[in-house]
N, C-alpha and C positions, 0 to 999 in steps of 0.2 A: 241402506248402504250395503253393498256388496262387491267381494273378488270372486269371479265362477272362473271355472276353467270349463266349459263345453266346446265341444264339437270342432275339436282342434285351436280354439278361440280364448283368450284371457280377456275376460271383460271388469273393468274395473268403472264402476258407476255407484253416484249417491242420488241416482232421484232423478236427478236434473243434466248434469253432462255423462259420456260412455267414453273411455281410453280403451281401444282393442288390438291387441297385438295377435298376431299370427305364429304359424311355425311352417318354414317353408322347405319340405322334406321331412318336417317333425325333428329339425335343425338346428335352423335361423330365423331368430325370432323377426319378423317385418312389423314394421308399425300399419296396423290397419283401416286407424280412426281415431279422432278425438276431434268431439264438439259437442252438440246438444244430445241427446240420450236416445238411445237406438233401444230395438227389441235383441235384435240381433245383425251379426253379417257374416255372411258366408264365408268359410276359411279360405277359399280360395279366390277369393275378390281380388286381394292385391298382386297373386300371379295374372289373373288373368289379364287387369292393369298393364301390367309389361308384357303380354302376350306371351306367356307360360302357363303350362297346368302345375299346378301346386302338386299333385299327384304323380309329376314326373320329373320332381326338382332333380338334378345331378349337375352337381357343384362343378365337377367338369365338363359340364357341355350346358349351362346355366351360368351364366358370368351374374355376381351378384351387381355388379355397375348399374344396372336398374331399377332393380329392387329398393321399397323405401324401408330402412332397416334401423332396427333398435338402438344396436351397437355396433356400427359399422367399424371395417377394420382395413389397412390397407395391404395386399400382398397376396390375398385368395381372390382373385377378380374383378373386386370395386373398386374403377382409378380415380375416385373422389378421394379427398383426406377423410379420416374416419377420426372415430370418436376417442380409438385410445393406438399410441405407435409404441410398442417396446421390442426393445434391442435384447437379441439372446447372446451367450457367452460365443458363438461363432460368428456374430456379427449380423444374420441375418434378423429380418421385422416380420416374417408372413405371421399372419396369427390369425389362426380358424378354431373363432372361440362356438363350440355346438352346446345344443342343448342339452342340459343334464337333469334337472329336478326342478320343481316352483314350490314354496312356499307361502301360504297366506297365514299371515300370522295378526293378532288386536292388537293397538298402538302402531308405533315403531320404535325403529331400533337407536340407540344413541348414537352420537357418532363419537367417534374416539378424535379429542383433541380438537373437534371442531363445533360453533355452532351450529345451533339448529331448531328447527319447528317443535314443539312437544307434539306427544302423540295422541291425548286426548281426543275422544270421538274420530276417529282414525282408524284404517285398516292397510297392512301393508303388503304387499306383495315382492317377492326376494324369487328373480331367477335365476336358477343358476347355472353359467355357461363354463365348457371346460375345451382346454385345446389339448385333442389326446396326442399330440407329438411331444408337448415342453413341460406339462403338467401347470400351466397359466390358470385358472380358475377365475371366472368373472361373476359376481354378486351384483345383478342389478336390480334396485330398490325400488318399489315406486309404492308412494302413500297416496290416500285419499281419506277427504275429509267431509264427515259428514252438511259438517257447519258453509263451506266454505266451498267454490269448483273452483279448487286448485289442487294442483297434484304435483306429491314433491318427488324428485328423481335424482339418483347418487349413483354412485358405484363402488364396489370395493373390489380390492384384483391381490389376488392370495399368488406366491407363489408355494405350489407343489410339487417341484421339480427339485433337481438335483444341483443345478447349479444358478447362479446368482444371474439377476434378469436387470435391466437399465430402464424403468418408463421412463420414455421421451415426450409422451402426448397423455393428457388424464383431462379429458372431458368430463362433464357430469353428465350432457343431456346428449340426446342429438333427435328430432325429430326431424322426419324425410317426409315432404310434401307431392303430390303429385303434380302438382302445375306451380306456377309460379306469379302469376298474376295477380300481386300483393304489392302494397307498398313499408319500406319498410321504416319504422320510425326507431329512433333513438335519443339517448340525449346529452347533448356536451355543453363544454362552454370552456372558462375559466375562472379563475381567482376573481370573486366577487360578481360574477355571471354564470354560476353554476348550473346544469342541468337545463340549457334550452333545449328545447323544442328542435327536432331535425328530421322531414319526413322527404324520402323520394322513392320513386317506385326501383322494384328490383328489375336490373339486368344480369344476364350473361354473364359469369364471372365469382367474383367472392366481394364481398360488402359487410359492414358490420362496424362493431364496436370493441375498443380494446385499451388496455395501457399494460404500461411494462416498467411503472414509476414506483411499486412496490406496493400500491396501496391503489384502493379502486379509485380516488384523484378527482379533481378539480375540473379537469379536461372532460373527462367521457361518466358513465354510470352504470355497472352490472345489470344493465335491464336492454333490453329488446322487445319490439314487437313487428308482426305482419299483421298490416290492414287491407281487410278485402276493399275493393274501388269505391269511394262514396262514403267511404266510413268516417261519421263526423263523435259530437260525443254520446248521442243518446240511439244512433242508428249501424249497422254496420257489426260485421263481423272480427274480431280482434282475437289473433294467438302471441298470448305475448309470455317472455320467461325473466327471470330474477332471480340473480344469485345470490346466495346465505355467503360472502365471502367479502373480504377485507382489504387481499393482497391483489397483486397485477391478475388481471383478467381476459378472457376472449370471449367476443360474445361472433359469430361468422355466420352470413345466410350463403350458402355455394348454389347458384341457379348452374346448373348442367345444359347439356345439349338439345336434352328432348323438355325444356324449361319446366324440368324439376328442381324444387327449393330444398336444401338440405340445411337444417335450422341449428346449429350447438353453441351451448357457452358452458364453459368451465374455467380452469387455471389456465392462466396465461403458459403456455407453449415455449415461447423465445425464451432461451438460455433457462430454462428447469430441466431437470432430471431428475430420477429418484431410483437408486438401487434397493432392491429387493432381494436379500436374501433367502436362500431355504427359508420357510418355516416364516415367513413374515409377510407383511401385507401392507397395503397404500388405500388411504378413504382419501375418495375424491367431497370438496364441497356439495351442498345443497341445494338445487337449484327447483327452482318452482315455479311451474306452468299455470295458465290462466288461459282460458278462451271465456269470450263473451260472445253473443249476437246482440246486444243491445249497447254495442259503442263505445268508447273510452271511458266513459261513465262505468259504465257494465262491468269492464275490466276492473277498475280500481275497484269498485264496492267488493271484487271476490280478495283483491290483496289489501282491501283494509282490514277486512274480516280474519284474513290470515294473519296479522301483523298484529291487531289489538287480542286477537285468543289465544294466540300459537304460538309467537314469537318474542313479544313483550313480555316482562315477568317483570317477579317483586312486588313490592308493597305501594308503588306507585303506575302499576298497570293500568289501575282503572279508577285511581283515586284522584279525591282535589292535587292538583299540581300549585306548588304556590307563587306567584306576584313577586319575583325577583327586581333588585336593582344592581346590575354591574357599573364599577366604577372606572371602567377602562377609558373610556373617550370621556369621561369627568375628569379625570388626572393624567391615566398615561401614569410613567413612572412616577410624578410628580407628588408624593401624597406622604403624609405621616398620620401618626395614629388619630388627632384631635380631628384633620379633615375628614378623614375615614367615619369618625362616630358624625360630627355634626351632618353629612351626606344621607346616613344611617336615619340617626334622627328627623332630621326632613321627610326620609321616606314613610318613615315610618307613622309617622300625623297624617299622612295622605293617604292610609289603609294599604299599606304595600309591606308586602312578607318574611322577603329575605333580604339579606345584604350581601351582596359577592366579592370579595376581595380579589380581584385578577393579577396581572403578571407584577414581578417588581416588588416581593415581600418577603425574598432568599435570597444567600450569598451578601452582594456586595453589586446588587443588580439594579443599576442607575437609568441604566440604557440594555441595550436586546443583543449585549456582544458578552456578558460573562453571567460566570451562574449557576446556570445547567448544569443538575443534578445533587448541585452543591445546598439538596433541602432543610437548610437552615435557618431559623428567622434571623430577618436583619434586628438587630436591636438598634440601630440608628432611626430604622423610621416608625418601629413599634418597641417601645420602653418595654411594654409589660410581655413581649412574643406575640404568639400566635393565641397564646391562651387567656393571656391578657385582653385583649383585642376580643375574641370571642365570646370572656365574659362580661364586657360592659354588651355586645350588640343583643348576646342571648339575656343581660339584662334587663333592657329596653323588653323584652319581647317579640323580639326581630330571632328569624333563624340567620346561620351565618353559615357561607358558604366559600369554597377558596377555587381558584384557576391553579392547573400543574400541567405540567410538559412533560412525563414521565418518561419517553425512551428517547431524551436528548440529552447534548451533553455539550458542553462550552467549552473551547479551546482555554478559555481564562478563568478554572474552574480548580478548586482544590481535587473534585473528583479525575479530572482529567492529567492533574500532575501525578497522581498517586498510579492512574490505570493507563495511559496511553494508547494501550493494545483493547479496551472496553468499546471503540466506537468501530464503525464498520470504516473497512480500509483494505485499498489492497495493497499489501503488500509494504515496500518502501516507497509506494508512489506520493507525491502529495495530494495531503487530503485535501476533498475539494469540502471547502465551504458553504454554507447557504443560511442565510439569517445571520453568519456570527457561528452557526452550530455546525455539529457532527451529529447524527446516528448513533445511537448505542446498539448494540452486537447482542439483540434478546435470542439469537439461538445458543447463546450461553446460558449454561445455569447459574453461574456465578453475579453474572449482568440480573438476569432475573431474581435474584434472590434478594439483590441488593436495594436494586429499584422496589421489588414490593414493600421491602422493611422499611426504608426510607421515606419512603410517600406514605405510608401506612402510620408510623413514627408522628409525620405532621399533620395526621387529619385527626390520630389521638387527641398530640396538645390542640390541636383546634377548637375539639369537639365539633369535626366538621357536621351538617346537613346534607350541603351539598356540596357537587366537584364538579368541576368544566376541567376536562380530560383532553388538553391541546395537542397537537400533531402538527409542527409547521412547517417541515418541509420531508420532500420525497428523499427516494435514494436512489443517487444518479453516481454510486463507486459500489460496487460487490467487492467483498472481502471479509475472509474471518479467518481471526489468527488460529481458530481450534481446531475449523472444518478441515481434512484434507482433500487436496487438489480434484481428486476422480469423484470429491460428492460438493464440488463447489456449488454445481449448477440446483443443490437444493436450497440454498442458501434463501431465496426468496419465500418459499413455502416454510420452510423452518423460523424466518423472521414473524410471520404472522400467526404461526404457531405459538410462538415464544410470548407475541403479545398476546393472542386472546388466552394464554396460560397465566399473566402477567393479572389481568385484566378481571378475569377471574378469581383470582384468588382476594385481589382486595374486594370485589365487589361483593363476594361472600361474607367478607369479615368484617364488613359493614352495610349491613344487610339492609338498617333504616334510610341510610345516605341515597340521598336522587343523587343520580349520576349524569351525565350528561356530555355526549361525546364532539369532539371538537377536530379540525382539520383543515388549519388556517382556515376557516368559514365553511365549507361544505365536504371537502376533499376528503372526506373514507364516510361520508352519508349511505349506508349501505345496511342488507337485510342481517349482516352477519354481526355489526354494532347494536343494532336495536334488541340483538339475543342478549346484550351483557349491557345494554343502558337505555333505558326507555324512550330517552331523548339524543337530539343531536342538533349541533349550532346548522341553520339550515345553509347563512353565508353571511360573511363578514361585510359584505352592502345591506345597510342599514334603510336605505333610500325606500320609500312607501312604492312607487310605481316598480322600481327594479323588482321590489318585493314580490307585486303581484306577480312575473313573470316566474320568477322561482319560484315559491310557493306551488303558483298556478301546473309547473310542471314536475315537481316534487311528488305533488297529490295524487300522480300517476300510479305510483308504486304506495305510497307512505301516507296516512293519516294525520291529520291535523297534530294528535297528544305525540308525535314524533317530531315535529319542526318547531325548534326553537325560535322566538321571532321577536323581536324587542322596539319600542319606541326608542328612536335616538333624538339628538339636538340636530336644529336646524341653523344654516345651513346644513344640510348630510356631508359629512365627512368622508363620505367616496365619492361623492356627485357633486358637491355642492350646491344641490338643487334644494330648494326650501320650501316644504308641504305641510297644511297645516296639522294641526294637533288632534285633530277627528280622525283626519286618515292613516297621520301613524299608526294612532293608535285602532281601526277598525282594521288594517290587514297584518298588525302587529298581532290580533284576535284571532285570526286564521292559524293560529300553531301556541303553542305555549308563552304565555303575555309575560313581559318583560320591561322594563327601561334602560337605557345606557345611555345614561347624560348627569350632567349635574343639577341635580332638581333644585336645589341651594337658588341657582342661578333664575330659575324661570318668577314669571311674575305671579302674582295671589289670581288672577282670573283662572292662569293655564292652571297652576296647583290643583285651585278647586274644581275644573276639569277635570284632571285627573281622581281627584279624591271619587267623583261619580262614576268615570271609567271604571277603576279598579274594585267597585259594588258592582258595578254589572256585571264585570268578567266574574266575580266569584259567584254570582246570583246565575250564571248562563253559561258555566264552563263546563259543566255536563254536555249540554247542546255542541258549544263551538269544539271542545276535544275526542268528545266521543261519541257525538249523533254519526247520522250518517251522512257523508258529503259528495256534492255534486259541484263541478264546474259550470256555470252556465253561457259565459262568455268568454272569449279567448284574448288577453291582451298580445297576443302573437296576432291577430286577424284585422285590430284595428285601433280604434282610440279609449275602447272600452273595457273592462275587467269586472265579471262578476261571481258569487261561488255563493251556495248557502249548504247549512248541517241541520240537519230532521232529527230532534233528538230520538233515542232506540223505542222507547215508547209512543212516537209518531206524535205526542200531545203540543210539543213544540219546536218551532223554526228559529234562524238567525237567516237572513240575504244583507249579502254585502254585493257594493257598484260603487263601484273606483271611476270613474273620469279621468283623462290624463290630460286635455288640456282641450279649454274652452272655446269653441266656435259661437262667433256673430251668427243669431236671428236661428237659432238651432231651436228646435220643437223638442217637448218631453218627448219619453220614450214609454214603449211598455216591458216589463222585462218578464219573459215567462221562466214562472217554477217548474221546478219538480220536486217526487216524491213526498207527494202532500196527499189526505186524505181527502178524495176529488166530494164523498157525500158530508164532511164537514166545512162548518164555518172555521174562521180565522181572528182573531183580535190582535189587530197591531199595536204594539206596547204604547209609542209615543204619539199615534194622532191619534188611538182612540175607534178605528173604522173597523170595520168587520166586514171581510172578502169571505165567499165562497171557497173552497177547495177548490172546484173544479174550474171555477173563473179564476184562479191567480196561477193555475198551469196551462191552461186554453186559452188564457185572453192575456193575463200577465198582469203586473201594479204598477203602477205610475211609477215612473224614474226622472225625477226634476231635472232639466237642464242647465248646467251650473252655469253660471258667470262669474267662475274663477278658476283656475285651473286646480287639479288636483285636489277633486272633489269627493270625498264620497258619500254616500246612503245607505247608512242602516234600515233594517224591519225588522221586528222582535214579535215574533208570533205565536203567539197561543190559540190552542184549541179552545171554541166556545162548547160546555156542557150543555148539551138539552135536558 
């Protein structure tokens, strides 16, 4: 792994991909490459591109509008939007940020106030750009990792001037493509449809992905990719980015005239600002590139690698995860302490780990309209608290776990009679509603200090394990009674500060606690959560097939030991679709195993079902959270779903094949592997057979034709020793 600086060229390479930037005039830095690993390229490659000698760049007889560049900027000659727009005290935006100095420095560098990758086996590269009219200063970062071809990219923008500057625009990335012949994939949906699948080729114009709901959301997801034509999952070229961030987002591909792609995402743009005074500075999020030639496979293998070494932390990075049961669709508010334990105890004879007390065990909170914030236990529906309750389940030898809302707040709340001014509002307008709740106001410190003590307060008496850390709705009112008027529009970036300052400090002070991050079901699933909790709820559709299609599209960006995933009761309680108890439970195994039902209820056949599920997961949960994983079918492409995980030592396999609904007179299938050792044999756990390597990726294993819908097929595979 190495940063050089030769021959007017910054090559930033680990072996296997090359990132090369230019200097155009010994300037302006241009992007000159990034994909598979070069020797070298000539500095002058990307003027010639636009038919220029790089040897006779003049900014004013040289319009940068075609050039593909680092840091593009708008007001010096490129009429594209650029990567960063700020406002000087006379009102004008030109900003001609030149070259000044590169550092290559081991590791990287923290970010202040935000998450981010560790820098372990890492080298980073810091340029530095100045604009000699305003004294603006640009720090552009880029890491690379030995482990892993991905490469993380920021910015930091100092002012050195004399008077106070306005950013309007704070990208993190921006790569400039020279053609445009891509298709671009992203991923949306909604509430309980999180994260489909969405591909069409780029036109003419601006495309992309974004929200402006406070939080990366439900709807869209901080990731992007360009697919070159044909590119399926194991074939095909793929440049795709992912941002380390939380709050409202832009992710924008700009195809121009002579159909060049100009690629960026950072902070969401609409209604942010950020004054910078003398003597102070703005870090943009982290955003992280990935190119593959080997297909949407290819791509995820380099961001699971970054996500389970880099990103992930704590004592449960790469540890057993345990066999929770939440009681939330068992009861709903309905529940006092003796159903709680008998629930507890059920699970607990069936080899299952934890016990999760969910929403309805503060305040005076019956129903989902009061409460909020008011971290109290009810003693109406637990006699003994929270520590009560904790110590009959941690008696049993169950861990105990609790669900909290931590930055809401309930109009019918003792918190909320005391503080009025605590939740976000503008003004005397009326607050709008949503759930029942209000927003608490975390770019205060007072709100912060209060929320960490309190939630902190109840995981003491808990003795919690674990926390489901919920987030149920957006913020659709800006307002803070602290901020004034001329720095409202930071207001959003300061919220997500607030949290991940919030977020951190407990997660610190209880260092054994799994955490597990929540957002009415999917809605803030993003790289900047997985830096402060290992896990996160992947979506509140419980439904097995809904499952493979999230799951299936999640695995994009995220790793299995990141997607929460749980068996529920049938009928499914968002679909009402009823599938049997295999298949819950085998794409319930795709992300961290779970239940959320009343096991009390189920009959002695399903129990002892489960009692042998819940030995395998612990017996294979190496494999399923932290092998390596592969998509093999697409339930977006037709009636079938399949994925299997290579454990890291290659000795063994898991394939799962979902079926989604049964066809007459239909013939087996063959389902081909990957990433199996082509000159070993295979032993399948349940029939006993033994495949070649190379014949279960070239010819494929039997996949039975079900006659019943919502079918699936496990293989449990082990390497045979010679």
């Amino acid at each position: 792994m190495s940063i050089r600086f030769e021959n007017g060229v910054f090559h930033l390479t680990n072996g296997r991909v090359s990132y090369m930037i230019s200097l155009a005039g010994g300037k302006y830095p241009l992007h000159l490459y990034w994909g598979k690993k070069l020797r070298r390229v000539e500095d002058d490659l990307t003027m010639r591109l636009a038919g220029r000698d790089a040897n006779d760049f003049n900014l004013h007889e040289t319009p940068l509008d075609r050039l593909p560049q680092e840091c593009p900027t708008f007001g010096m000659g490129d009429m594209r939007e650029g990567m960063l727009h700020i406002r000087q005290e006379d009102g004008t935006t030109a900003l001609d940020l030149q070259f000044v100095s590169h550092e290559v420095m081991k590791g990287k560098p923290v970010l202040p106030g935000l998450p981010s990758a560790r820098g372990e086996m890492a080298e980073t590269l810091i340029l530095t750009l100045k604009d000699p009219e305003n004294g603006i200063r640009v720090d552009l970062l880029y890491t690379i990792w030995e482990d892993t071809d991905t490469i993380a990219r920021s910015a930091r923008i100092y002012n050195e001037g004399k008077e106070a500057v306005t950013l309007e625009k704070a990208l993190s990335v921006c790569v400039d493509f020279t053609e445009a012949d891509y298709h671009l994939l992203t991923l949306s949906g909604g509430w309980a449809r999180e994260r489909a699948m969405e591909l069409r080729p780029l036109v003419q114009g601006d495309q992309g992905t974004s929200t402006v709901r406070g939080a990366s959301s439900v709807q869209t997801s901080p990731f992007m990719a360009l697919l070159s034509p044909g590119t399926d999952e194991n074939r095909g070229q793929v440049y795709a980015m992912a941002l380390c961030y939380s709050g409202s987002f832009q992710g924008i591909v700009q195809v121009d005239q002579f159909r060049a792609a100009r690629m960026m995402m950072g902070i969401q743009p609409f209604d942010f600002s950020w004054r910078i005074d003398p003597g102070t500075d703005f870090q943009t999020p982290e955003a992280y590139l990935t190119w593959s030639d080997q297909g949407l496979n290819g791509m995820s293998q380099q961001f699971h690698q970054l996500v389970r070494e880099h990103i992930v932390s704590g004592p449960y990075a790469k540890t057993h995860r345990p066999i929770l049961i939440n009681n939330w669709e068992a009861t709903y508010f309905d529940f006092n302490e003796d159903k709680l334990v008998d629930i507890a105890d059920c699970a607990r004879k069936r080899g299952i780990d934890l016990f999760v007390l969910d929403d309805g065990w503060f305040g005076h909170r019956d129903q989902d309209n009061s409460s909020l914030g008011d971290w109290k236990d009810d003693m109406r529906k637990l006699p003994g608290g929270l520590r009560g309750l904790s110590e009959k389940i941690h008696g049993s030898g169950m861990k105990f776990g609790l669900w909290v809302e931590p930055e809401m707040i309930s109009p019918d709340s003792e918190l909320y009679r005391a503080h009025p001014d605590w939740c976000i509002h503008a003004g005397d307008r009326t607050r709008i509603e949503c759930r029942h709740q209000l927003v608490l106001d975390m770019t205060r410190a007072d709100v912060r200090q209060y929320v960490t003590e309190s939630i902190s307060q109840a995981l003491e008496r808990g003795q919690v394990d674990y926390v489901k850390w919920d987030m149920n709705r957006n913020i659709n009112m800006v307002g803070s009674a602290l901020l004034p008027a001329d720095r409202m529009k930071e207001f959003h970036h300061r919220y997500i500060l607030g949290v991940y300052e919030v977020m951190r400090a407990i997660t610190e002070r209880f260092p054994r606690v799994l955490f597990e991050s929540c957002a009415g079901g999917g809605g803030r699933f993003d790289l900047g959560m997985m830096c402060l909790m290992p896990q996160a709820w992947t979506s509140d559709d419980t439904d097995a097939w809904m499952r493979c299609r999230i799951q299936y599209a999640t695995s994009l960006v995220f790793p299995p030991c990141c997607m929460g995933a749980h068996v529920s009761a049938v009928p499914n309680h968002q679909t009402g679709r009823s599938t049997p108890l295999a298949t819950r439970a085998a794409v319930a195994m795709g992300g961290t195993y779970g239940y959320e039902l009343d096991i009390r209820k189920l009959p002695e056949e399903e129990l002892q079902e489960i009692e042998k599920l819940n030995q395998r997961v612990h017996a294979w949960q190496d494999v399923l959270l932290y092998g390596s994983f592969y998509r093999l079918q697409s339930p977006y492409q037709g009636n079938e779903s399949a994925w299997m995980s290579v454990s890291q030592d290659g000795k063994r396999a898991v394939v799962t094949h979902v079926f989604a609904q049964s066809q007459p007179n239909a013939r087996s299938d063959l389902l081909k592997l990957t990433g199996l050792d082509p000159a070993a044999d295979y032993r399948e756990e349940i029939s006993g057979k033994t495949y070649g390597g190379d014949a279960l990726m070239q010819y494929g294993i039997p996949v039975d034709a079900p006659w019943n819908d919502y079918k699936a097929q496990q293989f449990w595979l082990e390497r045979v020793d010679r």
